[in-house]
C-alpha positions as semicolon CSV with decimal commas, in nm:
position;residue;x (nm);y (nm);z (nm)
1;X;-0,885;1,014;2,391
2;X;-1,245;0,954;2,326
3;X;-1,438;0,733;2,562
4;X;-1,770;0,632;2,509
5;X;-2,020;0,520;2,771
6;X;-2,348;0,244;2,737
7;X;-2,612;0,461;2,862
8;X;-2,973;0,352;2,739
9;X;-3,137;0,628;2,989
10;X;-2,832;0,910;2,872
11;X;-2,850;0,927;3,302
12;X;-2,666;0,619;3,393
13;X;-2,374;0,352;3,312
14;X;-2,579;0,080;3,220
15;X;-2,509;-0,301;3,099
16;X;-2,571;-0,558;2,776
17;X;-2,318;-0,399;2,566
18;X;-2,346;-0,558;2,244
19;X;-2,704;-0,489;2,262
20;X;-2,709;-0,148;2,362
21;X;-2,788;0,185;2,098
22;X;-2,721;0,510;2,331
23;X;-2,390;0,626;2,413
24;X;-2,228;0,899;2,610
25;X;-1,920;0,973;2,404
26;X;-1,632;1,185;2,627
27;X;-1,329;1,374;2,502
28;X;-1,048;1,340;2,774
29;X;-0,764;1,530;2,752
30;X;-0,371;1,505;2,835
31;X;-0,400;1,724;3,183
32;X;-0,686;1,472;3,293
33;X;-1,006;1,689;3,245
34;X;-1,313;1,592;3,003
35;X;-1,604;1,692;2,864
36;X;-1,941;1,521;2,708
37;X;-1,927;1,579;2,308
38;X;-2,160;1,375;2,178
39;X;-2,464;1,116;2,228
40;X;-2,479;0,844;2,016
41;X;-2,815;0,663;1,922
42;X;-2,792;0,375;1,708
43;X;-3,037;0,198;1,500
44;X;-3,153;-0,168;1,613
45;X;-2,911;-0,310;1,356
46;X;-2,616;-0,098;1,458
47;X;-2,584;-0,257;1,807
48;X;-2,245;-0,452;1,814
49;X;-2,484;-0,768;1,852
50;X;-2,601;-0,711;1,518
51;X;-2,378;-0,550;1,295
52;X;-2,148;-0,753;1,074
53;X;-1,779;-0,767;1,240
54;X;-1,603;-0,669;0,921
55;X;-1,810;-0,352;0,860
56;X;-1,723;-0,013;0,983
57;X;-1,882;0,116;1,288
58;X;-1,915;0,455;1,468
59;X;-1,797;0,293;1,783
60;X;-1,447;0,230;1,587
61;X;-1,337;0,607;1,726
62;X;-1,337;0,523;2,057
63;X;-1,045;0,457;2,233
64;X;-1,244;0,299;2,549
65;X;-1,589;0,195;2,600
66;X;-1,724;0,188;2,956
67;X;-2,027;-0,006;3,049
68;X;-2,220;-0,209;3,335
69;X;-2,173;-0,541;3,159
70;X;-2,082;-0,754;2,869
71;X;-1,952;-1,086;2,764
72;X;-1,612;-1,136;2,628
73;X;-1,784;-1,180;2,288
74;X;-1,817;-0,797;2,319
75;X;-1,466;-0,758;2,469
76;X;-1,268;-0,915;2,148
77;X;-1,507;-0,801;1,901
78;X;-1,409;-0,456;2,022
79;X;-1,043;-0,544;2,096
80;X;-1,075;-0,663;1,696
81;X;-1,177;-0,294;1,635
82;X;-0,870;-0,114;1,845
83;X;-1,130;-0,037;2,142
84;X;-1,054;-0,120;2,486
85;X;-1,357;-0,243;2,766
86;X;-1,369;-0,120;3,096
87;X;-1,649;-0,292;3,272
88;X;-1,770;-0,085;3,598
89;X;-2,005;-0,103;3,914
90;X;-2,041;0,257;3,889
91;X;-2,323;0,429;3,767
92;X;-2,253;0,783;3,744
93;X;-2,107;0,811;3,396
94;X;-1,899;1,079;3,475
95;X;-1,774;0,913;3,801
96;X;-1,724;0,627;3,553
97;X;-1,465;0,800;3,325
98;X;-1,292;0,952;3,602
99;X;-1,167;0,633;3,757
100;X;-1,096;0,501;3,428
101;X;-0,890;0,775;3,371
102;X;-0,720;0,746;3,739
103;X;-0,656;0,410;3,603
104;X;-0,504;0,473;3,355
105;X;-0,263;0,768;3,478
106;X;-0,182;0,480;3,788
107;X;-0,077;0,235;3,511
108;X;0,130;0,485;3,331
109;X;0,365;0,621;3,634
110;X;0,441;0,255;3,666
């Protein structure tokens, strides 16, 4: 599962999603552990804000996008793309994709 993280600083989960050009992009695997395998830094007119909904997008690989903040805009414009929103008060980015993952293995032994 690949999970990418908005990270303007590459230090911190931070907000404005649509807007935002650095990502932390996580591998997660099956037995729960992860690893950082790439940083993402987009052009100004490759934030989700700005780039046409209908054209492809490096973000369309991710399974889950973590960030500080967005508006729902961002949320079905990525639910349109097959990529799921976690919004989070958590800064550590790491920290971050733990819980989502803790989430998600809670939801599944449900």
């Amino acid at each position: 599962m690949k999970i990418a993280v908005t990270s303007q600083n590459y230090r911190t989960v931070t907000g404005h999603a649509g807007k935002t050009r650095k990502f932390l992009v996580y591998e997660a695997r099956p037995d729960g552990s992860f690893e950082e395998v790439e940083r993402i830094k987009l052009p100004r007119e490759m934030s989700m804000h700005a780039h046409p909904h209908d054209a492809p997008h490096p973000l369309d690989a991710m399974d889950f996008i973590i960030t500080a903040g967005c508006g729902q805009g961002f949320v079905n414009k990525m639910g349109a793309r097959g990529v799921r929103v976690q919004v989070t008060d958590t800064e550590d980015p790491k920290k971050a994709v733990e819980e989502l993952l803790t989430l998600l293995r809670e939801q599944n032994a449900r």
